[in-house]
TORMARTOR-867885 format. One record per residue (C-alpha): x, y, z. Coordinates in steps of 0.2 Angstrom, whole numbers, plus 5000, padded with zeros to 4 digits. Each point is the difference from the previous one (the first is absolute). Last residue first. Layout:
<nodes>
XYZ...
</nodes>
This chain:
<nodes>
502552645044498349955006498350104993499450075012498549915008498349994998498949935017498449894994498550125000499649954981500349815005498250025010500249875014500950095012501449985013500650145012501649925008500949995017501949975001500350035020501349995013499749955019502149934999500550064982500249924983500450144993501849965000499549844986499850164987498450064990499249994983498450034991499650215000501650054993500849955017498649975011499050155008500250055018499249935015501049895006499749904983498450074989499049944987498650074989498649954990500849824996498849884990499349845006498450065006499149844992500349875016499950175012501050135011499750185000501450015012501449894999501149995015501749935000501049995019501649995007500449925018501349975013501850005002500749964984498349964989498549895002498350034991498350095002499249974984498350124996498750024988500549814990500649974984501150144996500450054983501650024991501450135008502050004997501449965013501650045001501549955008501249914987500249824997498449964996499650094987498250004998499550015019498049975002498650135008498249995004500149885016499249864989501350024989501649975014498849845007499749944982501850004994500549925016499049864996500549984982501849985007500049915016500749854998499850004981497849995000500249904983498650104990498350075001499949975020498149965004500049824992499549945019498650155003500250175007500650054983501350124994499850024981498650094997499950145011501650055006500549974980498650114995500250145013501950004996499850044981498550135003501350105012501549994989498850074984499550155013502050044996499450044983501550164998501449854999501249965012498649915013499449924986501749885006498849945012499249864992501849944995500849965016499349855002500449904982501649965004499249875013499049914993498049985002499850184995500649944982499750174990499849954981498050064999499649965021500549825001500249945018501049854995501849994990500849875012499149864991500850074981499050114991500249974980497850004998500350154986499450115015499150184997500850175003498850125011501250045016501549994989499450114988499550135012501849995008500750034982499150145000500650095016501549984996499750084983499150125008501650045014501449994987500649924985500149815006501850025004499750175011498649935009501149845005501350145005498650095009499549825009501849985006500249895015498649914995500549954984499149824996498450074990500849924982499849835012498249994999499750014982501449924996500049815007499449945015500949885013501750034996500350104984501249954987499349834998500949845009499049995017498350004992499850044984498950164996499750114984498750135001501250134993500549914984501550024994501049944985501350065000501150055016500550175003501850034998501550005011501149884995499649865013498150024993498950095010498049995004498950135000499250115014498550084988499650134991499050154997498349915004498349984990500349804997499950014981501050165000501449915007500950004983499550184998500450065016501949935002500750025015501149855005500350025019501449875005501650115002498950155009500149865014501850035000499750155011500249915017502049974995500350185000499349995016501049885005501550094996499650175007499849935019501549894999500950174996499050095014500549885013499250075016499149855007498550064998500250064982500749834996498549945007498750074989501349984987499549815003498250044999500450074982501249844995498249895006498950114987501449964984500049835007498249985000500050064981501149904994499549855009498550004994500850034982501149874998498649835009501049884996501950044995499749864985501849914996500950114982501649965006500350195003498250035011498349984993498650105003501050155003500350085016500650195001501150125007501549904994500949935014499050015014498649974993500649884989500849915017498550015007498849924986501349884999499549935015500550015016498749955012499349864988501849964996500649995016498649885006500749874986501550035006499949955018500850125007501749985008501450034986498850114987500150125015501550074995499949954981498250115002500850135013500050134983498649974992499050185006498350025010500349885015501950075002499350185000498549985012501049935013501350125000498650135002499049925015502049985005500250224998498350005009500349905017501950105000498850164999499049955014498449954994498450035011500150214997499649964981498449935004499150084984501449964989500749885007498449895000499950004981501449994995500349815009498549964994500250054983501649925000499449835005499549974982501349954994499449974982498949864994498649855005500849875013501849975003499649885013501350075014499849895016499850045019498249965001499650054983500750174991499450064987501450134992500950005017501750144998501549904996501649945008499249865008500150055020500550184997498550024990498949935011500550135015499550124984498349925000499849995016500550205002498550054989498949895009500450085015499750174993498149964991499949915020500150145009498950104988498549875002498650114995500750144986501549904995499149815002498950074984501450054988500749845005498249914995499950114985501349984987501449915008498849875002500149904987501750004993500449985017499349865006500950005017499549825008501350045016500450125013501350005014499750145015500950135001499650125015499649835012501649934995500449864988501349885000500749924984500149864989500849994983499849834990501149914989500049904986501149864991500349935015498749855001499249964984499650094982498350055007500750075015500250114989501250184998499650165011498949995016499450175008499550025017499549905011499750085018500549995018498950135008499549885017498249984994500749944984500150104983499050054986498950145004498849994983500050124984498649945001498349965008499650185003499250084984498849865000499250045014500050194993499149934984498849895012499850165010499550104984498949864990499049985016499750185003499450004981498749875004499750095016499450154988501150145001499850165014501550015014501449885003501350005013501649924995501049905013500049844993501549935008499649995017498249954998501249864991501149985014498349975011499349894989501649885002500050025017498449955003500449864987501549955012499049985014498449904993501449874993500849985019501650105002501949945005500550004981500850194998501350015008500849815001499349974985501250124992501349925014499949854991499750034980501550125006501049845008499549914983500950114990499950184991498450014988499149945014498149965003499149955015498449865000498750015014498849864999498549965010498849834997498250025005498849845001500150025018500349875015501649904995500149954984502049964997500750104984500349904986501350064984500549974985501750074995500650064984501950014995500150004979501550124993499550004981500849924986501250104985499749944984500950004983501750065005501349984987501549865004500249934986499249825008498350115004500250115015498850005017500150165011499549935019499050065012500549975018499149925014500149995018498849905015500050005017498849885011500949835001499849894982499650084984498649954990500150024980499350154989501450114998500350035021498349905007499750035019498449915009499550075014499249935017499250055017500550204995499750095017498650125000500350195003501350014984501850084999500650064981501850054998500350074982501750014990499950084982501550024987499650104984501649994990499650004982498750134999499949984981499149844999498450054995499950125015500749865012501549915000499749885015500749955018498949945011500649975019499349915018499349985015498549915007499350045018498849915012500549804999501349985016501549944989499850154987499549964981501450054985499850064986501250054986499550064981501450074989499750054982498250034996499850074982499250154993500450034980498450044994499149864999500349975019499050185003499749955020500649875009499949855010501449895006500050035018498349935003499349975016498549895003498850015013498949895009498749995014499049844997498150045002498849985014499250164999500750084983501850105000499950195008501850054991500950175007501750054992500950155004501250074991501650075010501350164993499150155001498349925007498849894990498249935002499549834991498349915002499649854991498349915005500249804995498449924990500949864992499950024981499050185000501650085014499350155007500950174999500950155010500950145000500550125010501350155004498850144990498349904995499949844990498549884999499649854991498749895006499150014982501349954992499949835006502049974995500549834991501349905003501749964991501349924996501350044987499949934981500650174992501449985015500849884990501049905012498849855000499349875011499250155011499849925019498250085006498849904998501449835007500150105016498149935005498850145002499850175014501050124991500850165003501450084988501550105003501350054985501250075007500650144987498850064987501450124993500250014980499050104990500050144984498750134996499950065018498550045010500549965017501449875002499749845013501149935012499149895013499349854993498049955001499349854991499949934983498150064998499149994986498650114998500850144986498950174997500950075013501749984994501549955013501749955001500450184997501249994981498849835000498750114986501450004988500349815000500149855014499849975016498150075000499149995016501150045014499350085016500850165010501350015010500950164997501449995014501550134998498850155007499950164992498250055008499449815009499749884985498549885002499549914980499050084989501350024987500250104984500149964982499150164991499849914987498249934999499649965019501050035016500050204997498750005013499949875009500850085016498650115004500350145009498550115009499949925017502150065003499350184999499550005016499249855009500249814994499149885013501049875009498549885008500150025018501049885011499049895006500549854993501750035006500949914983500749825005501849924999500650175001501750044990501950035005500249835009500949965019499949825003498949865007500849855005500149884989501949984999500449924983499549804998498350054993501150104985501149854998498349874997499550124988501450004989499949815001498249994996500150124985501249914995499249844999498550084990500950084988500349834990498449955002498850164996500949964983501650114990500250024982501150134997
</nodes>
């Protein structure tokens, strides 16, 4: 579009002109018009002071520094890259551009999507901010002074360089709060962009925008509609009810770059075919408004903006509850929740470490999110696309109670591994709530969530990970599941691990998000106790072996919960399936001798045999064999059976040998982006790699453990922007720090058992049931990273390094004797 300051201008005049002819009277807002200048300044006490929400913002770590109360649905935080990797958060800290603030953000994913309501102040003529273009490479934008920036728990705020406007946003549960101190003197403007998104390369694409201004001038309504997550959410559907403590004097509304007349405006996307009939384009959905507020006395504009997942009476009533507060109020209370939240009580560590911790903890509680309305009514999951137009999709919707909430943004393949593990020992109601929502999901769609996204199934990363969750807290809350609870938890996990519902299901998903949650890697597991690297018509099953070996762990959680729910026979099958890992290991000493291991996790062909050639370093991302990493860090994948693993390799000291080898082998430069954290071929910046520092633990070098996790705590958790090593994954590297820094990390995270590693700090004072558990380290010191002695209770640990989820007790202990002299460190029997 071409448009000049010309043609707007006459609409801009008439629109106005029907605003000034509303009521004037003054009327009832949700916002102050002026902050109470002598309020006193809010200063950060308590553990909230020491978290930084930079960190993990630069290099990969890809999180936000936006204002986010604990688990809230509203992450609004400032978007500076639209486009590519570093857009999965909207934001990269190294970036100065500023497209505005939106009010949907992910934390520290690999993928993006979200930026919803796009809000931008300004202070020039309209024309600077109209984009003549639909390619969001060539977006507007301003430019940040990064030295005003500032981000603390619930707050965020910046300066504008082009126009010199302060930006100050503050969030609750469900409202964001936007603050703008415009220039003396200046024009007092805002544009609201409908149309903006985050990770467009990738497949996001806004669908639906409406808008629409109300007759007295304080409050804009409306809805976006988008497929986010590159395109695989398919049916994300916003509403959002935004009031204002100035009244808007004039707007100008454009619906795909052309005025609209009156003060609503609607516009659809559109998938646009060649004269065969083949797609070749599909537009974007366009509503933006620009608007003026009146001037008044103060150069302060208040805006209080609810989300809804649900409809625009809960964008409503969410605003409702939660909007009547001035800014100042609801950061109060935004700090508050998070003084709340970050219960811990820290003894010893340097603040930069105590900085690291809280931040990591901080970033432990963003997500899973409480997804619903203030009145419970909830989304919950979508099945088909409203990408292939109206009707062919549909959307559950539920009510929640106060003892089940709804959740969303599970990331599962992430953080099955530690942040669950984590929310078991200090948010136990939760682990079991979660655990239910994800069943209450399966009854919804017909499968349990892989990643799930606001409602929608993305098919993201491998297995059904949701089992290990599920196992997980039934087996050390067993007493919170009724046995009927249990036996569904079981059904569940059944038809999400085997083919058989796929023709079933086949009939309402969308087919292409089927087939990344039932693959063919299920179905050959299922079927043949193994995946190949190609199925029957010879098509790539990406990633064969990853998702052998995490299916071969998930089919052991589900006998977890067969044992649970008391079917023995369900029990015995899967865990006949958790062996076929065994299929994969390719012992061969002499042809591995090169490389000082045993063997390695090798790759399958649809007959059975070991591929040829095979080169252990070898990595292609999202089509290989392995997903993100290759063999080296994949052969460590069994940790439901570490003594089988032992048993393949030829034992404890062959075990223990190929770990050495794998902590010192060099890199042929075949490490993909994800691959990060290099230590030898372990990948600490991924995910499968987490477990492995502690797998010394099963061999007689357990002080090797202890060195491992002292490096990584050391050297690659920053207090500084690139301080996250890796993608943060909603909680995942965090919560791996948190557990570690305690001293102890749960390998297996499906079954109730923890194992020791070496604790950062001389004492932890965290949350359990009812009260209180402690970790002391005596003897504590930056070099003293070996263990003396450790206790729990006040008896030894099981062999010496591991101890149940029951003995986290109310007032109980786990105190250590740390030394520097590796001589003194504790020896242990030898594990059978």
């Amino acid at each position: 579009m071409d448009m000049s300051t010309m043609k707007i201008l006459p609409l801009a005049l008439m629109v106005a002109a029907a605003l000034t002819g509303c009521n004037d009277e003054t009327i009832y807002n949700n916002t102050t018009v002026v902050p109470d200048k002598t309020a006193p300044e809010i200063v950060l006490t308590g553990n909230t002071k020491f978290v930084d929400p930079f960190i993990g913002t630069g290099f990969n770590g890809h999180t936000f520094p936006g204002a986010v109360v604990p688990e809230g649905m509203i992450q609004l935080s400032p978007d500076t890259e639209l486009m590519g990797w570093h857009s999965s958060s909207g934001y990269h800290y190294d970036k100065d551009t500023l497209f505005g603030f939106s009010h949907t953000h992910l934390s520290g994913t690999g993928m993006g999507g979200l930026g919803d309501i796009l809000f931008l102040p300004f202070t020039e003529d309209n024309q600077n901010y109209i984009e003549d273009s639909d390619d969001y490479r060539k977006a507007i934008a301003v430019k940040m002074d990064k030295t005003s920036e500032q981000a603390e728990v619930g707050y965020y705020s910046v300066e504008i360089a082009d126009n010199n406007i302060k930006a100050e946003l503050t969030a609750s549960e469900r409202v964001g709060f936007h603050r703008y101190t415009y220039p003396q003197g200046a024009d007092q403007k805002l544009k609201i962009d409908l149309n903006s998104i985050l990770n467009s390369d990738w497949g996001s694409t806004s669908l639906r925008n409406q808008l629409t201004v109300s007759e007295d001038g304080y409050t804009i309504t409306g809805e976006r509609d988008a497929a986010h997550f590159s395109g695989w959410a398919k049916n994300q559907k916003i509403f959002f009810h935004a009031t204002f403590d100035k009244k808007i004097k004039n707007v100008v509304i454009l619906a795909n770059g052309k005025p609209v007349e009156g003060l609503t405006a609607e516009h659809v996307s559109e998938l646009l075919r060649d004269d065969a009939g083949k797609p070749i384009k599909r537009t974007k959905a366009d509503v933006t408004a620009y608007v003026e507020f009146e001037g008044g006395d103060t150069q302060i504009v208040n805006a209080a903006v609810a989300i809804s997942a649900v409809s625009a009476d809960g964008a409503k009533a969410n605003h409702d509850a939660e909007g009547h507060q001035s800014f100042d109020e609801a950061r109060m209370a935004a700090v508050k929740k998070w003084q709340r939240a970050l219960n811990f009580d820290v003894k010893g560590g340097t603040s930069e470490q105590k900085e690291i911790f809280y931040t990591a903890l901080y970033h432990t509680k963003i997500a899973p999110q409480v997804h619903q309305d203030v009145t419970g009514e909830f989304r919950g999951m979508g099945k088909g696309s409203i990408r292939n137009g109206e009707g062919n999709y549909s959307i559950a919707y539920g009510q929640a109670t106060p003892e089940q909430p709804n959740f969303s943004v599970y990331s599962l393949w992430d953080t099955f591994r530690a942040l669950h593990p984590l929310k078991t020992i200090t948010e136990p109601e939760r682990a079991v709530q979660y655990a239910k929502n994800m069943v209450q999901k399966w009854k919804e769609s017909g499968l349990l969530p892989k990643w799930e996204h606001l409602g929608d199934e993305t098919g993201t990363m491998i297995g059904y990970p949701a089992v290990a969750v599920i196992a997980d807290a039934i087996t050390k809350f067993p007493n919170e599941f009724t046995l009927q609870e249990k036996q569904q938890a079981l059904q569940a996990a059944v038809e999400s691990s085997t083919y058989d519902q796929h023709a079933t299901l086949a009939q309402e998903w969308d087919l292409d998000v089927l087939k990344r949650v039932l693959p063919d890697a299920v179905k050959f597991s299922q079927q043949h106790g193994f995946v190949p690297v190609t199925n029957e018509n010879a098509e790539n099953i990406k990633e064969s072996v990853s998702y052998g070996l995490e299916n071969a762990f998930y089919d052991w959680a589900i006998a977890q919960i067969a044992k649970a729910a008391g079917n023995t026979e369900l029990e015995q099958q899967y865990l006949a399936r958790s062996q076929a890992f065994k299929r994969y290991f390719d012992k061969n000493s002499i042809e591995y001798a090169e490389h000082g291991v045993t063997g390695f996790m090798r790759p399958l062909t649809i007959d059975g045999d070991f591929i040829t050639p095979f080169d252990p370093y070898n990595t292609a991302h999202e089509s290989g064999p392995y997903a993100e990493g290759n063999a080296w860090q994949w052969t460590w994948f069994v940790p439901h059976d570490i003594k089988g693993l032992q048993e393949q390799m030829g034992g404890q000291a062959a075990f223990a040998k190929n770990l050495d080898a794998t902590f010192t082998a060099g890199s042929k430069g075949t490490e993909t982006a994800d691959m990060s954290g290099m230590i030898g071929q372990v990948a600490f910046g991924n995910e499968p790699s987490h477990h492995i520092p502690y797998l010394y633990n099963w061999t007689a070098e357990p002080w090797k453990t202890q060195e491992v996790v002292d490096h990584i705590l050391d050297e690659m958790y920053f207090a500084e922007p690139a301080g996250i090593i890796g993608n943060e994954d909603v909680g995942s590297m965090s919560a791996w720090y948190v557990m570690s820094a305690m001293g102890f990390y749960q390998v297996n995270a499906a079954e109730p058992i923890y194992t020791v590693g070496r604790p950062l700090f001389d004492e932890v004072r965290l949350p359990v049931k009812d009260g209180f558990f402690t970790v002391k380290a005596l003897n504590n010191a930056d070099d003293n990273m070996y263990i003396k002695s450790v206790s729990i209770n006040g008896e030894p640990l099981d062999n010496g390094l591991f101890f149940n989820h029951a003995e986290f007790k109310v007032g109980g202990e786990l105190k250590f004797v740390m030394t520097g002299d590796k001589s003194q460190a504790m020896q242990v029997p030898m594990i059978n």
